[in-house]
C-alpha positions in Angstrom: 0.0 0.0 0.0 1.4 3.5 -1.0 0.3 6.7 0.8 -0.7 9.5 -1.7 -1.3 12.9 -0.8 -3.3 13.2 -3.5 -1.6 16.2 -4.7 1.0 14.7 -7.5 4.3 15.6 -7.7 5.1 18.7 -10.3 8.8 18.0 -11.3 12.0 16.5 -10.5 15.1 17.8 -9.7 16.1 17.0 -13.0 13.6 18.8 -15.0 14.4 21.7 -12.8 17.3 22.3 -13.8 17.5 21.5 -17.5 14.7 24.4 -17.6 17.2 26.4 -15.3 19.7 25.5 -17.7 17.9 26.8 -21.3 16.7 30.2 -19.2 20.4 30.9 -18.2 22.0 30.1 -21.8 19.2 32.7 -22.6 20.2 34.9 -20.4 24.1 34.9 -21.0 23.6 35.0 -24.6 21.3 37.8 -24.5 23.6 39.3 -22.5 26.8 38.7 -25.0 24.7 40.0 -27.8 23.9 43.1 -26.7 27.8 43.2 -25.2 28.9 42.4 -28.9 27.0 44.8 -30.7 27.3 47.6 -28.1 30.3 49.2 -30.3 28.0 49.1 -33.3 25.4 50.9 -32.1 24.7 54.3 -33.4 21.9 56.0 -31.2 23.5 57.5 -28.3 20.0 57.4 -26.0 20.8 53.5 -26.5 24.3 53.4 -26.7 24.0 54.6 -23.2 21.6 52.7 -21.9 22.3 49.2 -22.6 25.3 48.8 -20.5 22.8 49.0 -17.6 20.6 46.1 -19.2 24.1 43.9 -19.5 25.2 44.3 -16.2 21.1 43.3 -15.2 21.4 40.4 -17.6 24.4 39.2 -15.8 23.1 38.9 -12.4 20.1 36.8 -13.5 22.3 34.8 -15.0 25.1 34.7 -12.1 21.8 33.9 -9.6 20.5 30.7 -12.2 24.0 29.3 -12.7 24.1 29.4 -9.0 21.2 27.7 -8.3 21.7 25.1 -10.9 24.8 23.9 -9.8 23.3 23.8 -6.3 20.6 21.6 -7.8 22.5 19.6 -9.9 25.3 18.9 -7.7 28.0 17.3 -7.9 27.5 17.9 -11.8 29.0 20.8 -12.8 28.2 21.3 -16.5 26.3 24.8 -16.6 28.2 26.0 -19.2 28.5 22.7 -21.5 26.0 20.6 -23.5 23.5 23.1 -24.2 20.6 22.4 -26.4 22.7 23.1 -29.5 18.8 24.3 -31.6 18.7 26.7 -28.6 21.8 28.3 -28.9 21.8 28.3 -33.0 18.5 30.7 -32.6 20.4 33.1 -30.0 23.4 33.1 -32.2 20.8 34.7 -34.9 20.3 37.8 -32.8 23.9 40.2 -33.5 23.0 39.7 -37.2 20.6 42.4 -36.7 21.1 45.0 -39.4 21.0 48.0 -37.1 19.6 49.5 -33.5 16.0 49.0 -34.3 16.2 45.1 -35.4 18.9 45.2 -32.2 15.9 45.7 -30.1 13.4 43.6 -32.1 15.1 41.1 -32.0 16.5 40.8 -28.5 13.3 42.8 -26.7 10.3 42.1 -28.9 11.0 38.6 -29.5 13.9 36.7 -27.4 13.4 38.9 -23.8 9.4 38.7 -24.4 9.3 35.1 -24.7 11.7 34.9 -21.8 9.4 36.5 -19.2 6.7 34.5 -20.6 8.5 31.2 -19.9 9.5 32.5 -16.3 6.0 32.4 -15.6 5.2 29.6 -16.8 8.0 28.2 -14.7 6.3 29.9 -11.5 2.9 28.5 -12.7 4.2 24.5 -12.7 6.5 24.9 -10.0 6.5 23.1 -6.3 6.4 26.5 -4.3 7.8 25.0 -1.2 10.2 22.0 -2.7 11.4 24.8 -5.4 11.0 27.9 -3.3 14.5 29.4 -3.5 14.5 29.3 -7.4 10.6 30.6 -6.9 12.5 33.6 -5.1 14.4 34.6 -7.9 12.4 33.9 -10.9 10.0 36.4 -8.8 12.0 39.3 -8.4 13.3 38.6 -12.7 9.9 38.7 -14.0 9.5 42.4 -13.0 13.2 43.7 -14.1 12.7 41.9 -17.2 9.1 43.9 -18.4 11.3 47.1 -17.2 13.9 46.3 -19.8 11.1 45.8 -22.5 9.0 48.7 -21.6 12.6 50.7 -21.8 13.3 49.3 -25.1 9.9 50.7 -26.4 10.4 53.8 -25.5 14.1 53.6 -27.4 12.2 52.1 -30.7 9.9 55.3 -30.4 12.7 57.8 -30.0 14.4 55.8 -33.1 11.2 55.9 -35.3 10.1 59.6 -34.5 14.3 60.8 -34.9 13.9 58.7 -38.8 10.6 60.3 -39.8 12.5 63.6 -38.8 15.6 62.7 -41.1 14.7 60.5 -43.8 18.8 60.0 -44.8 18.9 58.1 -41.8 16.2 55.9 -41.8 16.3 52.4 -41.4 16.8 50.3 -44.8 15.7 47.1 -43.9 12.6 45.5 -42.9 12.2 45.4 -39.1 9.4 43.5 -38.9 10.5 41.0 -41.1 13.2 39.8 -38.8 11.5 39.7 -35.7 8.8 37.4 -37.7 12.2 35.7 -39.0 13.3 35.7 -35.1 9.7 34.2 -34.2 9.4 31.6 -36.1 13.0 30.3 -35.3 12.1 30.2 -31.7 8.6 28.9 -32.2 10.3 25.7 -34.4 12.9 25.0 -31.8 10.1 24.6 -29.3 10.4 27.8 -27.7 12.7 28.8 -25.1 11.6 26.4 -22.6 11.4 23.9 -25.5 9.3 20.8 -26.0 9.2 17.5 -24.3 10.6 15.8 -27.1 13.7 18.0 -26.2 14.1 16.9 -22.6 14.8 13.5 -23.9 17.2 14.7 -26.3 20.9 13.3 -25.8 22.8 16.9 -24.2 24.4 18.3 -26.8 22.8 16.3 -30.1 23.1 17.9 -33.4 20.3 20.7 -34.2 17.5 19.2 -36.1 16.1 22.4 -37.4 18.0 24.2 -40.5 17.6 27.8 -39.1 20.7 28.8 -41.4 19.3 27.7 -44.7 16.5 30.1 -44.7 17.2 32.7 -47.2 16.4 36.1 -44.9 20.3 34.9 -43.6 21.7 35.0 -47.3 22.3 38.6 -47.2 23.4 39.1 -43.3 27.0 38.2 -43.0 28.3 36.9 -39.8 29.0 40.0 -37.4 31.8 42.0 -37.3 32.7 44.5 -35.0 33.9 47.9 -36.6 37.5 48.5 -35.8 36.2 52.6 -35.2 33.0 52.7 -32.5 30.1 53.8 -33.6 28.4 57.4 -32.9 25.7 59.2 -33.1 25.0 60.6 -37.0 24.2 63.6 -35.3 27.4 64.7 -33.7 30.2 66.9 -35.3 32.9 65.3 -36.5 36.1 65.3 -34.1 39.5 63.8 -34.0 40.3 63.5 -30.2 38.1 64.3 -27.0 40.5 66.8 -25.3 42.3 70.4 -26.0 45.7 70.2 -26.7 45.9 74.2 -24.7 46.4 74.2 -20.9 43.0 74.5 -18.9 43.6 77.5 -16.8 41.2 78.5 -15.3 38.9 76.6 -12.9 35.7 76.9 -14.8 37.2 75.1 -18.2 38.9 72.4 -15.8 35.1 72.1 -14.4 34.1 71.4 -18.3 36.8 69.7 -19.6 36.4 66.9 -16.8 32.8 66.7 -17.6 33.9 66.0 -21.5 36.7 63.7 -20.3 33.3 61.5 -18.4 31.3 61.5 -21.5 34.2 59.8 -23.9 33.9 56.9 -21.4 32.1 55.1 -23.3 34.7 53.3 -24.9 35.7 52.0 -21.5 32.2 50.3 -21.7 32.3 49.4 -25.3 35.8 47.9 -24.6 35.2 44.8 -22.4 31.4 44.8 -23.3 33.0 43.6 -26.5 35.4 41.4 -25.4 32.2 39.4 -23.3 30.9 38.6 -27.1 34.3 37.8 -29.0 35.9 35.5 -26.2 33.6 32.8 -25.6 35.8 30.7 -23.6 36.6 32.6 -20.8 35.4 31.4 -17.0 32.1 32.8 -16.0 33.4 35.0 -13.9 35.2 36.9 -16.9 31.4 37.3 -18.2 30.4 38.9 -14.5 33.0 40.9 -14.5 32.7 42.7 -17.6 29.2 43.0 -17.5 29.8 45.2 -14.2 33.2 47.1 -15.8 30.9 48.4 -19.3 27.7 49.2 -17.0 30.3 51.6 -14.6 32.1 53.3 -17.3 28.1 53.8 -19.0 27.5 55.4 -15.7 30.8 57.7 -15.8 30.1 58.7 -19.3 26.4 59.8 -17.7 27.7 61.8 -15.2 29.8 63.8 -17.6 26.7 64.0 -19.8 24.6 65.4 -16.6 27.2 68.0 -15.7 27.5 69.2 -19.0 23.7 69.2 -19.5 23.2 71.2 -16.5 25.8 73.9 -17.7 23.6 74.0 -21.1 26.2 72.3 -23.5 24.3 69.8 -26.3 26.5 66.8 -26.5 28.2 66.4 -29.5 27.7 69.5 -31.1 29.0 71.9 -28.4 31.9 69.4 -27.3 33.3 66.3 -29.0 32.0 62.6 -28.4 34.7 60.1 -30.0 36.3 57.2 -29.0 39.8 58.1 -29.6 41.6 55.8 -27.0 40.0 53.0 -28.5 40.8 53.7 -32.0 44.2 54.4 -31.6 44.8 50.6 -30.9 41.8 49.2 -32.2 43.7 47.1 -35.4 45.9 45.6 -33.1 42.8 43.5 -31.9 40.7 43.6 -28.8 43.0 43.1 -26.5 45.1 45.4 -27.3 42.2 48.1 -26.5 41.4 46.3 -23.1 44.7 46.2 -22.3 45.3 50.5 -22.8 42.1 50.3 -20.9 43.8 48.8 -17.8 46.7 50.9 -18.5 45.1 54.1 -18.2 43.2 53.0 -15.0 46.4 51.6 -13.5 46.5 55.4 -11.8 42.9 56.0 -11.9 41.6 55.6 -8.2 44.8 57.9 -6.8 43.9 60.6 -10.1 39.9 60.4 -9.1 40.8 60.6 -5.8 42.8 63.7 -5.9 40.3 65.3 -8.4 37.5 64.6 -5.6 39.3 66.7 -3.0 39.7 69.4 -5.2 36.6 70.3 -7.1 34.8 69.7 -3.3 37.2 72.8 -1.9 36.3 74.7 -5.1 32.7 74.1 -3.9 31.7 71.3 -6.9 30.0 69.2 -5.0 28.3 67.9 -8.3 31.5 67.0 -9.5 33.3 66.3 -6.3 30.4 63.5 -6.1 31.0 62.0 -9.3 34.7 61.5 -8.9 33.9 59.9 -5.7 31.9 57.0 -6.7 34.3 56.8 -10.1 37.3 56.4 -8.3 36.0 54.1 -6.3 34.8 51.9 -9.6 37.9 52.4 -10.5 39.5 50.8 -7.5 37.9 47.2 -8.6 38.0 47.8 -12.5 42.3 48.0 -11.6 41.7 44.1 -10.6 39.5 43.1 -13.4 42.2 44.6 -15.8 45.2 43.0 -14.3 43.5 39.4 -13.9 42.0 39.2 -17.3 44.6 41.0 -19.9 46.7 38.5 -17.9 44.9 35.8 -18.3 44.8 36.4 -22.1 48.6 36.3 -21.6 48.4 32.6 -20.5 50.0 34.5 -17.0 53.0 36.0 -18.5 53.7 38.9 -16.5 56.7 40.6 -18.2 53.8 40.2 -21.6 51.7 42.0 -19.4 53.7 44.7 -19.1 55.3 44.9 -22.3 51.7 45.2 -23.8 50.8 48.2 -21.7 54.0 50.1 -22.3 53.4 49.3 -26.1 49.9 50.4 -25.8 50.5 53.7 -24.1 53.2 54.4 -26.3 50.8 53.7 -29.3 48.1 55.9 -28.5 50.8 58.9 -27.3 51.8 58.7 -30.9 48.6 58.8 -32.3 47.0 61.6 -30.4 50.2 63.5 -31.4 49.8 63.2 -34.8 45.9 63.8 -34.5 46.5 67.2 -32.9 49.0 68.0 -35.8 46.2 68.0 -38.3 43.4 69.3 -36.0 42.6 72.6 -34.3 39.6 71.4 -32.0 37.0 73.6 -33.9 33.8 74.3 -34.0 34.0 72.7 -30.3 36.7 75.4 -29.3 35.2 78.1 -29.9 31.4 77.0 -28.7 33.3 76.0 -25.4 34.5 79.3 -24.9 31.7 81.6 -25.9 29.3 78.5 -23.1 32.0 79.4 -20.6 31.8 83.5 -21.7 28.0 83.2 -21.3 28.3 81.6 -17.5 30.7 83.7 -16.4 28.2 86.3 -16.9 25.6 85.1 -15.6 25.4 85.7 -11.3 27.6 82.8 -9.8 28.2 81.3 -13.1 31.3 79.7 -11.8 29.5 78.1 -9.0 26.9 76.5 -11.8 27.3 72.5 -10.8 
């Protein structure tokens, strides 16, 4: 005789966690995408934003590889045999053909379907023998429908900025890829897949030909531009800084704010690297994810300061990614390793700029130095362990390749300021600076 509670049991261990296992790939692939193409894309409102999604991304992902190899102990395969139809449909998503299939195809379709199959999760899930996993999925649901709900907004700044200049309208058909993107997912079972999947051998050949359709003829694998992407509508500059000395306090005020706001190649950098390197421990992944989402947030603060004086970015001061394409054809690692160099003095510099723009009575600024060099303080580690681990641990490489670096970009910023005056920005600089002075306690402005 069997005692029955007559409540039947809703799933194994097992099941579990292969359904832990296709969200996370979802999640870290999602993640690497928008990582990958971050350098590519050319609206700065998203440009700016996505780092924040990554780093997001990444913590889901860090909390379900967690809990899988807590439920599937001692096995320790997260990050091998996944369902290789899975993965084939998520490696569709960088071949996007610009920002607005960018968000189709990873908001609209992939990050849609994802929340749906987190409920459906929640719905068919033991809530006390699965309660910690219930925990989490809980709190993802939420942050996920924020991400989408961000992303519409983005599509509608994108649509209404085309309609308002036609020579930079989208040339392809959006909605044909998210259909494309649809269909792919829907074939494959979706992203919790079918039960015919779960009995699939780990890591069997795909069975559906995603890469014979012909939408995929005319979209080349991806390739990251060796000069980051900007905004159409920002004047065209050669490097981010003057080449006169900032004397007084006021244009050492600005010119720190402009230094913030090239940032952005510190994020495109090792958001990058998290999409080309697809080997690297999991903690690489983490680590990068946090690194592009702090230098997004140093870039904003610049933006804020700026904003508040009443410069337009990119027309009254210059938005280009200079470090990064002084090195940028010696390969990524080069560009992540002038990174690290370049932050190798970064929390002592912060720190110093910190003290000073508080006695001038910039608390604004003060503020933001604060919490930079502080980033900066654990960015320093991630530099040193992963440019080293490139290096196979070779410290005199390591060292060599920073010197190289630096000594590569001094070059090419000396040349660029042999061919370039700074103007327009200059001048619209000066005549901003001219206006607060005049204004009653312009100088104090921030």
């Amino acid at each position: 005789m069997v005692l029955a509670m007559g409540i039947p049991g809703k799933r194994s261990v097992e099941e579990a966690s292969y359904l832990l296992k296709r969200l996370y790939l979802v999640e870290r692939e999602t993640m690497r995408t928008l990582g990958g193409y971050l350098v590519n894309v050319a609206d700065w409102n998203l440009k700016t934003q996505l780092p924040r999604h990554i780093w997001q991304d990444a913590q889901r992902a860090d909390a379900l590889r967690t809990r899988i190899l807590e439920l599937r102990y001692p096995k320790r395969d997260v990050d091998q045999e996944h369902d290789e139809d899975l993965l084939a449909v998520l490696n569709l998503l960088i071949r996007c053909k610009g920002d607005a299939e960018l968000l189709e195809g990873i908001y609209f379709v992939v990050k849609r379907a994802l929340a749906h199959a987190y409920s459906i999760y929640l719905e068919t899930a033991d809530l006390l023998d699965d309660a910690p996993t219930v925990s989490l999925i809980r709190r993802f649901i939420p942050e996920i429908k924020e991400q989408i709900h961000d992303a519409v907004e983005l599509k509608a700044q994108l649509e209404t900025r085309q309609r308002r200049d036609a020579g930079h309208a989208q040339t392809t058909d959006e909605g044909e890829w998210r259909y494309f993107l649809m269909d792919s997912l829907r074939r494959i079972g979706g992203v919790l897949g079918s039960n015919k999947d779960r009995v699939k051998s780990p890591g069997a050949a795909s069975n559906v030909s995603i890469e014979a359709d012909p939408l995929l003829a005319v979209r080349p694998p991806y390739e990251p531009p060796l000069v980051p992407v900007r905004d159409p509508r920002f004047a065209e500059a050669r490097y981010h800084y003057p080449i006169r000395p900032v004397s007084k306090f006021i244009e050492r005020q600005v010119y720190a704010a402009i230094n913030h706001v090239n940032e952005i190649w510190a994020a495109e950098i090792p958001a990058l690297v998290m999409w080309r390197w697809n080997d690297m421990p999991w903690d690489f992944y983490l680590d990068c994810a946090r690194w592009a989402y702090d230098e997004s947030r140093h870039c904003l603060m610049g933006v804020r300061r700026l904003q508040a004086w009443g410069f337009e970015i990119g027309i009254d001061y210059p938005v280009i990614a200079d470090h990064y394409l002084a090195v940028s054809g010696q390969g990524e690692l080069a560009v992540l390793a002038l990174l690290h160099a370049f932050e190798v003095n970064g929390p002592y510099w912060k720190s110093q700029m910190k003290t000073e723009f508080e006695n001038q009575g910039d608390t604004s600024s003060s503020q933001d130095f604060d919490y930079d060099w502080a980033d900066e303080s654990i960015h320093l580690a991630y530099g040193h362990k992963w440019v080293l681990h490139r290096l196979k641990g070779d410290m005199d490489a390591l060292e060599d390749l920073k010197e190289q670096v630096m000594d590569d970009w001094n070059k090419w910023v000396a040349q660029a300021r042999a061919v370039w005056d700074y103007e327009p920005f200059l001048s619209r600089i000066d005549a901003r600076i001219a206006a607060i002075e005049g204004e009653p306690n312009g100088s104090r402005h921030g």
